[in-house]
Every structure is written in structure tokens, then in C-alpha cells.
N, C-alpha and C positions, 0 to 999 in steps of 0.2 A: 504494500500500500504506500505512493506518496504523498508526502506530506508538503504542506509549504509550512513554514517557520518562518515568523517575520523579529528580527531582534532590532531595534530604533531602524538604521535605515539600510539593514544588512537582510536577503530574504535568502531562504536556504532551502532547497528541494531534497529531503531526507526521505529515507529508507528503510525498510525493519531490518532486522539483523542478516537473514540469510543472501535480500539483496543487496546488503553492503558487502559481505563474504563475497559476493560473486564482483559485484564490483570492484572489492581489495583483486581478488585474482588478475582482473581485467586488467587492472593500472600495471601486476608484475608484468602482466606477457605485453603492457603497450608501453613501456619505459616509462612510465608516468606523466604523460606529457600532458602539460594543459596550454590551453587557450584563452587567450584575455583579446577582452574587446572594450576599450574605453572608448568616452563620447567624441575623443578628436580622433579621426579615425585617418591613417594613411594609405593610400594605395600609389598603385602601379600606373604609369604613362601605359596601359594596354589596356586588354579586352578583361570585361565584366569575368567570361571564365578564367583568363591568366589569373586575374588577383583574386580568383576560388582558389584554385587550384594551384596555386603561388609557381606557375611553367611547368607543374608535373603532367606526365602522363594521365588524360583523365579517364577516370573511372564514371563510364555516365550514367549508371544507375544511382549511384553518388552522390552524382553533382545532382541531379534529379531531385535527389533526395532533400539535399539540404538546399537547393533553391527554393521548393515548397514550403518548409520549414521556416525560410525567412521570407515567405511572399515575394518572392524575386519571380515576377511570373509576367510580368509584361514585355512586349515582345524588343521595345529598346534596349532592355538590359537584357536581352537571351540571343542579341544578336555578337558577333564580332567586330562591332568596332571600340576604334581606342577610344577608351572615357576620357581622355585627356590627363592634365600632369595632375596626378593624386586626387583625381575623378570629377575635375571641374566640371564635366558635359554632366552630371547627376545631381539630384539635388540630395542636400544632409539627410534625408531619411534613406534616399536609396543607398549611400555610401554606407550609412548604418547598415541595411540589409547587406548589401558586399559582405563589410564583416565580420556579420555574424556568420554568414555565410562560409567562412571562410576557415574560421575556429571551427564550425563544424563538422568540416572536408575534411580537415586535416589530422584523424582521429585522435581528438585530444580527450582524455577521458575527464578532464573537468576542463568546463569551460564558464570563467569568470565575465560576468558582462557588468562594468563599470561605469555606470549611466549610459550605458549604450545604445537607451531608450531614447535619448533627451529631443529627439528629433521627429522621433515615430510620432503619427498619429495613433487615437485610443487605440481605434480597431487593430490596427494592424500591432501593435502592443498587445492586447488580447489576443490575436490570434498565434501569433509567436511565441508568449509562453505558453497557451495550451499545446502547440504542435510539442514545443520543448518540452514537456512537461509528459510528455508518451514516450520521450526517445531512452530505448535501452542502453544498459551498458553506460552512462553519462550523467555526470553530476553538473550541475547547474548552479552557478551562485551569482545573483541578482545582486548588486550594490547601486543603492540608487536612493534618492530623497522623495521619488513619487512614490505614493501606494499601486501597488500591483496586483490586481486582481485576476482570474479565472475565468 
């Protein structure tokens, strides 16, 4: 069962015990790696996928996956061209969706989002942590001064 945990302005997606044992596993066999997303967010002089997928080989059930997951579904940002230098052609919320998008490609088995809301709209704020909020295998830790609801 998930839980949210809200502590002042720190929210935390917790676990019962067996899903955190599976979780503790996951981090040995994934070198622990985590993903941070704060509100100023950088990218790439390239395509919407490069700075998914930071020039790897992509996996496009994957990248599928986590462009849903950040509402990255419009067809300007699923085409190939360059967003320009550190994503001037987007606006701040799309650049947010990037990456988060991006922490989530890249199997981090926590991924820290550091007001990385500050720009979303509600909905799309809502729909984002519920999709997060299903994803296996991943810890989620929301730092943020807004309430975050379900």
C-alpha cells in the first residue's frame, strides 16, 4: 500500500515493509542511483528525446513510458527538432516535463523533484503525481512549498 507522508514542506511516497525489501534489492542491483529535478531546470541545444534520453540508445517503450508519465504528449515536443540552447523554443512547464522526464528514463530508483512543480499547471501537477504514484520499483520524494494532492 502507498502512502503519501506530508512532513512541513517535504512529501514522501512510502511503502510497507516487504515493498521496501524489494525496493532495498532494486537500489543493490541498480547502483543506487537517483535522480533530482529542481525548479531551474537545464537542458541540451537538441531534441526533446536527446535530453530524455541524455544521446543514449533509446529504448522506446521507455521513453513511451515516461513521456506519459510527464504528459509530454503533444506532438511539438515528440517531434525532433532542437529546442534551442537549454530549451528556449518550450515554455517553463514543458522544460519541467523534459525533466522529469528525464530522471525517469534514466533508471534512477529515487527520484527527488525539488519544486519541480513551480511551473506546472494544477492538472497537469495532478496528473503527474498520480501516474508517479503507480510507478514500481521507484521512490518519489516531492520537496516543495505547494500542497500536493491526488
Amino acid at each position: 500500500m502507498i502512502q503519501v507522508v506530508e512532513r512541513q514542506n517535504l512529501w514522501i511516497l512510502s511503502w510497507d515493509i516487504q515493498i521496501m525489501k524489494d525496493w532495498y534489492l532494486l537500489m543493490e542491483n541498480d547502483n543506487g542511483k537517483i535522480g533530482y529535478v529542481s525548479q531551474e531546470i537545464h537542458l541540451f541545444d537538441a531534441s526533446v528525446e536527446d535530453n530524455i534520453t541524455i544521446f543514449k540508445k533509446m529504448d522506446k517503450d521507455k521513453y513511451d513510458e515516461v513521456c506519459y508519465i510527464a504528459n509530454i504528449d503533444d506532438a511539438t515536443m515528440h517531434d525532433s527538432s532542437n529546442i534551442g540552447i537549454n530549451g528556449k523554443e518550450l515554455s517553463e512547464g514543458q522544460r519541467q516535463r523534459v525533466a522529469i522526464a528525464r530522471a525517469l528514463y534514466n533508471n534512477n530508483g529515487i527520484v527527488i523533484l525539488d519544486d519541480a512543480f513551480a511551473y506546472l499547471d494544477k492538472d497537469n501537477r495532478k496528473s503527474i503525481i498520480n501516474k508517479m504514484s503507480q510507478c514500481k520499483n521507484i521512490l518519489v520524494i516531492f520537496v516543495t512549498g505547494d500542497t500536493i494532492t491526488k
